[in-house]
N, C-alpha and C positions, 0 to 999 in steps of 0.2 A: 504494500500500500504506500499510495505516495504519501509522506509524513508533513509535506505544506499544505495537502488537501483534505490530511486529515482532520478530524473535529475531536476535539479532548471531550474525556467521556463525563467533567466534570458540568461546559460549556451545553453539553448533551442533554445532562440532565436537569438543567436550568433552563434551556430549549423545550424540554416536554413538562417542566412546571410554570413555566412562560404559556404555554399551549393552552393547560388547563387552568392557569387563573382568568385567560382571554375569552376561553370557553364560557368557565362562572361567568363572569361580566358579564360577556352577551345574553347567557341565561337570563342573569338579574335585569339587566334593561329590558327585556323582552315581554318579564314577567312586569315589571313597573308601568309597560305600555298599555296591560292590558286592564278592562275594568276589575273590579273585585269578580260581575258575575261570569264574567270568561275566564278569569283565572279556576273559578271551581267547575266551570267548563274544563278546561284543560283537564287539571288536577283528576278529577273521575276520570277524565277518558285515558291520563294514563295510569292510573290505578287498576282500571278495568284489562287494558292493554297490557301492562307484564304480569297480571292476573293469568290474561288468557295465553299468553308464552310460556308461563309455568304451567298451566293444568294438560297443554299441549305434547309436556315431557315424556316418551313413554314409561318411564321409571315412576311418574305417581299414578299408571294407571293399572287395575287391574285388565283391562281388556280392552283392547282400542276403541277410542272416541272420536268422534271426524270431529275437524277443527270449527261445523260451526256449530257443536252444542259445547264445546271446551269453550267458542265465544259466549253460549245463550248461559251455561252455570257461573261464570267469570261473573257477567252481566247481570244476573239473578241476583249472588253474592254480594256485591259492591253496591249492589240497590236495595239489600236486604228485602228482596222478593221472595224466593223460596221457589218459585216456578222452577221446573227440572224439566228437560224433558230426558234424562237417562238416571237411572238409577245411582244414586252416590256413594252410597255403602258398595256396590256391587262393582260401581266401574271405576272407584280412585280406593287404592290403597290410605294407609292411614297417613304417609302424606299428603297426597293430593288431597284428603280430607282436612287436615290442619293449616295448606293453603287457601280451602272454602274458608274454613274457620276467620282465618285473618283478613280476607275480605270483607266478609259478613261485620268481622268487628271497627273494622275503617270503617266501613259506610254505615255504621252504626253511630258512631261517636264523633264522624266528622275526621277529613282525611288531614285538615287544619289542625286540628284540639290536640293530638300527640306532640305537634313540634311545635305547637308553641307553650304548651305545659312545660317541655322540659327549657326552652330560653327561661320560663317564670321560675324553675326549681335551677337554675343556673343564677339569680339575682340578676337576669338580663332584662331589658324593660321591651314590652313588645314595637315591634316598630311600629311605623304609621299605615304601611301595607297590609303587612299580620291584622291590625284591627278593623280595617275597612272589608278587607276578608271575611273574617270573623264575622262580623256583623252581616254580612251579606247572607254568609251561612246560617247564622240563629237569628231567629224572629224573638228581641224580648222587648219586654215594657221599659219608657224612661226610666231613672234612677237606677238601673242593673250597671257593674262594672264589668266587662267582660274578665278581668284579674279574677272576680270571685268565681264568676263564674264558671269558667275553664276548672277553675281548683276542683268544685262542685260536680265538674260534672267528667273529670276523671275519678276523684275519691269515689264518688257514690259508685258511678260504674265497676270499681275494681273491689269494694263490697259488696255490692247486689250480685256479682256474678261470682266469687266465691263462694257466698254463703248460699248459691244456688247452686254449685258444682256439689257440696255437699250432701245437700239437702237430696238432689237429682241422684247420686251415689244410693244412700241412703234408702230412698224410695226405688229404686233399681234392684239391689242386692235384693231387699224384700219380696219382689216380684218376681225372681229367679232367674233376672241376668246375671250372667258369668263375671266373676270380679273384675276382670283385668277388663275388660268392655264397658263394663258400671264405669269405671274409671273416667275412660276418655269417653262416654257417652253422657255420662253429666257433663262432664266440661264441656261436650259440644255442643249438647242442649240448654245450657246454661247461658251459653253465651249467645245462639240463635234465637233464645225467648228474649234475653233483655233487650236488645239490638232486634227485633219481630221480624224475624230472617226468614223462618219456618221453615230452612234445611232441615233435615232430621236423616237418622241414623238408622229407620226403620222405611220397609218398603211400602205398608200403611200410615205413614204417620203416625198419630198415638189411636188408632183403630183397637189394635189390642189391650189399650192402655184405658178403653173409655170407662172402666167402674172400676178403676183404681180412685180413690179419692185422692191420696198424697202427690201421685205424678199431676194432676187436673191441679190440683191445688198451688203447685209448685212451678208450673206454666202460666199460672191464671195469674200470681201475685206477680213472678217476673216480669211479664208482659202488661200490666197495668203497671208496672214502674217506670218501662220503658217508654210506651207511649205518650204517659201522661207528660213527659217530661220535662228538661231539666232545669227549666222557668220554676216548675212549680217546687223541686228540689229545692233548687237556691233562696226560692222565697220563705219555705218555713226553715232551710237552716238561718236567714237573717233570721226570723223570727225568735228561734230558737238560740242565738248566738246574742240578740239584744242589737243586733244592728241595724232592725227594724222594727215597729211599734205594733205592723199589723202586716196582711199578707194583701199583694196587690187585689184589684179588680181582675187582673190575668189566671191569675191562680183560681179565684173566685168561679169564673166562667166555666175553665176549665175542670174542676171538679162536677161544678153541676150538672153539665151539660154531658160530660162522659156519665154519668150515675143517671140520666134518665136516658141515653141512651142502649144503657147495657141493661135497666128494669125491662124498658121496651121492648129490645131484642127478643129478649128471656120468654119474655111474656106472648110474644106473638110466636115466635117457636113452640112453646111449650103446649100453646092450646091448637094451632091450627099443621102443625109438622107430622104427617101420619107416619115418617119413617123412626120417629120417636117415641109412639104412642104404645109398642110392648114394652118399653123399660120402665117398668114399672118403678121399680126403685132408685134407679137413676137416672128419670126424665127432665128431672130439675136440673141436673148439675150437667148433663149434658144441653140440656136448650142453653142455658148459662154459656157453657164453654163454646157452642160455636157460636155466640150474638159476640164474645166476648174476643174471639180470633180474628173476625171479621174488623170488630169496630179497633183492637188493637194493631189490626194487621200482620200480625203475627203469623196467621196463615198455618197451622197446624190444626186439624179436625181427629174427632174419634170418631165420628161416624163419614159412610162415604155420601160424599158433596152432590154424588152425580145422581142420589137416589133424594134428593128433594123435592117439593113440590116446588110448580111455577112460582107460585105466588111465595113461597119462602126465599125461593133463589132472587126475585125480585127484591125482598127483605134485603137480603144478605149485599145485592148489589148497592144498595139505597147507603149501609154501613159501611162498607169498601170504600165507596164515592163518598163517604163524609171524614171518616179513616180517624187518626192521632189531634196529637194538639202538634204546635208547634215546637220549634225545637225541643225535640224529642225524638226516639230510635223508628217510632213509627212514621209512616206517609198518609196518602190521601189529602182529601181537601183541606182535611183541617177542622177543629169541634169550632174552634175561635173564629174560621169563616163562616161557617154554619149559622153561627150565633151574630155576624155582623149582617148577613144577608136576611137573617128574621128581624133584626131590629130596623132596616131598610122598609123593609115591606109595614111592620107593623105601626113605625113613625108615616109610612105613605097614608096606610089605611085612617090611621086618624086624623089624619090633614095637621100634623109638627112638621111645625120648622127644621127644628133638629132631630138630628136620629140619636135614640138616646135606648138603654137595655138596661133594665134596673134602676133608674133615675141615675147612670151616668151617660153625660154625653158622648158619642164616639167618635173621634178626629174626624175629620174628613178623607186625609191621606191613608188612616186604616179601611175607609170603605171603600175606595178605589181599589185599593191594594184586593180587596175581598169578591170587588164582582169581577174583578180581571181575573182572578185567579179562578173564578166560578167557571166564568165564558173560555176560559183558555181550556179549564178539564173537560168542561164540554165537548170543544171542539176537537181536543186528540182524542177523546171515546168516541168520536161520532167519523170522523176519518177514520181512525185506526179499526172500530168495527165494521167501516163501509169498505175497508181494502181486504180485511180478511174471508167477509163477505163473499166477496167474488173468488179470491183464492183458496178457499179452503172449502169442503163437502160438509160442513157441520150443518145443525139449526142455530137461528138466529139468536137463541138465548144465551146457547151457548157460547157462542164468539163473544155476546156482551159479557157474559159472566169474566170469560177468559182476560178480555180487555180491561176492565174494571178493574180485575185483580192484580193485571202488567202494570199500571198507570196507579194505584193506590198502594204499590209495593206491598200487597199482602199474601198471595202464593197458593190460594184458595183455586181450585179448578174442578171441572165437572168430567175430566179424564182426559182430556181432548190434547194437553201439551207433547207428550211424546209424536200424538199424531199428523200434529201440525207439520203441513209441507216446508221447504226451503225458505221461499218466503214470508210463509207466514212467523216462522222462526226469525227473522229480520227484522219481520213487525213488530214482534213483541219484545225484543232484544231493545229498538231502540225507544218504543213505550216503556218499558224498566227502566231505563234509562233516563228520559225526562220524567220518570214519577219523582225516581230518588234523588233529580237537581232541583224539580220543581217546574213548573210549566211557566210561572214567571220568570223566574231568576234566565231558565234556557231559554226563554223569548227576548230577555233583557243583554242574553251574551249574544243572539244574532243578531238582533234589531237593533237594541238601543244607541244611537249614537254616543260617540265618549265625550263631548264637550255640547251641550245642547244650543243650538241656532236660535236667536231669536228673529226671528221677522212679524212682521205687521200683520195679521191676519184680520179679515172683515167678519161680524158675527153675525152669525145667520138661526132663526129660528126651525128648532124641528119638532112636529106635532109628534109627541109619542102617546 
């Protein structure tokens, strides 16, 4: 080698850490350019993305998977859907199962909330990007810090789902699963109920599980912790901490409105569901558990989904499409838009000025935010079941069922998902997909311009 052309191997190595601090940078401006709601654009699609590179490996499968249900479980995962169309137990070894797992627990907790908890548990202060993020990602009421709440809502997370690995354990070995399975089948269940993922370990779901009371019980309470969430977390530990005097209006709503919509559920399953009508002694707790799967999204059933009546599967869609609270593990519309869209109509009906729900008034900019978000689930349930429509041999309830449950990330189906052709697998991959960003927020990373134009516009009246 010519020794004037050659390159010292010190100069070399400053050369390829030259390389890669130029790389960061471009990274970091790239990401600065973008708004907060394309950044968690991004972020999911590459979460989703070496999701689906890892489950693709033949070494975590047990038995070849074409690469696009390795993309629809990725997709399912990362949306905390639960939608399969292949069997998980059956076709991933217990890796490929502990990479669902980590998926499931990203897109449970926010693919945000791990790195900037540990800058907080480093004494780093979050940047001004981290918090615009943030916030983009969780919907809370004024006076929240997002510092507490991050805290809040790793602690409680990494408590509710221990103390549910055990409990899951526990209730397993009693049933006469084999130890070493109890093991990692609480852990996996533990972590898919808090996070309302509704993967499972079992090729019925909890079918065989449906007059266990401890397992129902230990689903039931997870998944009402994770739905309700972590607004309502944070506000009774201020409460409980003395760092507030009373629990919001937020929290408020939110309780109510989940508690008369799981009575409801209950109540109409219980009396009008014929495929629950011989359990005799456990017709209660099963109408319970599925008004309760649906509205949590959680997406696991003891009984099968596909043997309901019309009018319950209509039930079950009406709780799908209303789904969780706001930040929190579950999807759907949301109990807090639910509850802005009755107070719309109800303030209409009586001829108020203001739209006000329990004698408070509700911003303005929360009711915008609530009928967009109405009109947008609409409109990808009413597209997305008019494309599957035509590509797919089902009934029509069906595909709504199906869609509903893509788009409210809750993993509920009436059999149809394995069956579904190529495209229809597309559809529903990229419906999971906008459930678990939100139909706003991914309408706000295509559409919204980044610095808003003002010009002159003339106003015009429209008879509605």
């Amino acid at each position: 080698m010519d020794q004037e052309n050659a390159v010292p191997v010190g100069n070399l190595k400053n050369s390829k850490s030259g390389n890669g601090f130029h790389f960061r940078k471009q990274y970091r401006k790239f990401q600065l350019s973008l708004s907060p709601q394309q950044n968690l654009l991004y972020g999911f699609l590459m979460y989703t993305f070496f999701g689906w590179l890892l489950l693709c490996m033949p070494f975590l499968q047990n038995q070849k998977v074409s690469a696009l249900d390795n993309l629809f479980i990725a997709t399912s995962a990362i949306s905390t859907t639960g939608l399969a169309t292949v069997s998980v137990f059956d076709n991933y070894n217990w890796f490929g199962q502990f990479i669902i797992m980590l998926l499931i627990q990203i897109g449970g907790v926010g693919y945000m909330t791990f790195t900037s908890f540990v800058l907080l548990s480093n004494k780093n202060k979050l940047t001004h990007w981290h918090q615009r993020v943030l916030n983009a990602e969780f919907s809370m009421p004024k006076g929240f810090e997002i510092k507490d709440f991050l805290k809040s809502v790793i602690i409680f997370t990494i408590i509710i789902e221990m103390l549910g690995a055990v409990c899951f354990y526990i209730a397993f070995t009693r049933a006469g699963v084999e130890h070493n399975f109890a093991i990692w089948s609480g852990i996996f269940h533990s972590v898919s109920s808090f996070c309302t993922a509704g993967f499972g370990l079992y090729n019925d779901s909890f079918e065989q599980f449906a007059d266990n009371t401890s397992i129902n019980t230990i689903i039931s309470i997870l998944s009402i912790c994770g739905s309700l969430g972590f607004i309502v977390v944070t506000d009774f530990w201020n409460r409980i901490s003395g760092k507030s005097k009373a629990i919001t209006f937020t929290t408020k709503v939110i309780l109510g409105v989940t508690s008369i919509l799981l009575v409801f559920g209950t109540l109409m399953i219980y009396f009008l569901e014929p495929s629950v009508n011989n359990l005799a002694e456990n017709k209660l707790m099963v109408s319970f558990f599925q008004s309760m799967t649906a509205l949590t999204t959680v997406g696991f059933n003891t009984v099968p989904v596909g043997s309901f009546s019309l009018s319950i599967l209509l039930l079950v869609v009406f709780l799908m499409y209303v789904g969780a609270s706001p930040s929190g593990t579950g999807g759907g519309m949301k109990s807090t838009t639910l509850t802005a869209l009755i107070a719309i109509m109800w303030s209409r009906i009586r001829n108020n000025k203001q739209v006000t729900f329990f004698g408070k008034v509700i911003p303005l900019e929360r009711l915008y935010v609530a009928t967009s978000v109405f009109i947008l689930y609409a409109s990808v349930l009413f597209l997305s079941t008019f494309i599957l429509s035509i590509s797919e041999d089902f009934p029509l309830h069906q595909i709504l069922f199906e869609t509903t449950s893509a788009i409210g990330t809750v993993g509920l189906s009436t059999g149809i998902t394995g069956a579904l052709s190529g495209w229809g697998k597309v559809v529903i991959i990229i419906v999971m997909f906008i459930g678990r960003l939100g139909v706003l927020t991914f309408g706000l990373a295509i559409l919204a311009r980044r610095n808003e134009i003002k010009t002159k516009v003339d106003e015009a009246d429209l008879a509605v």
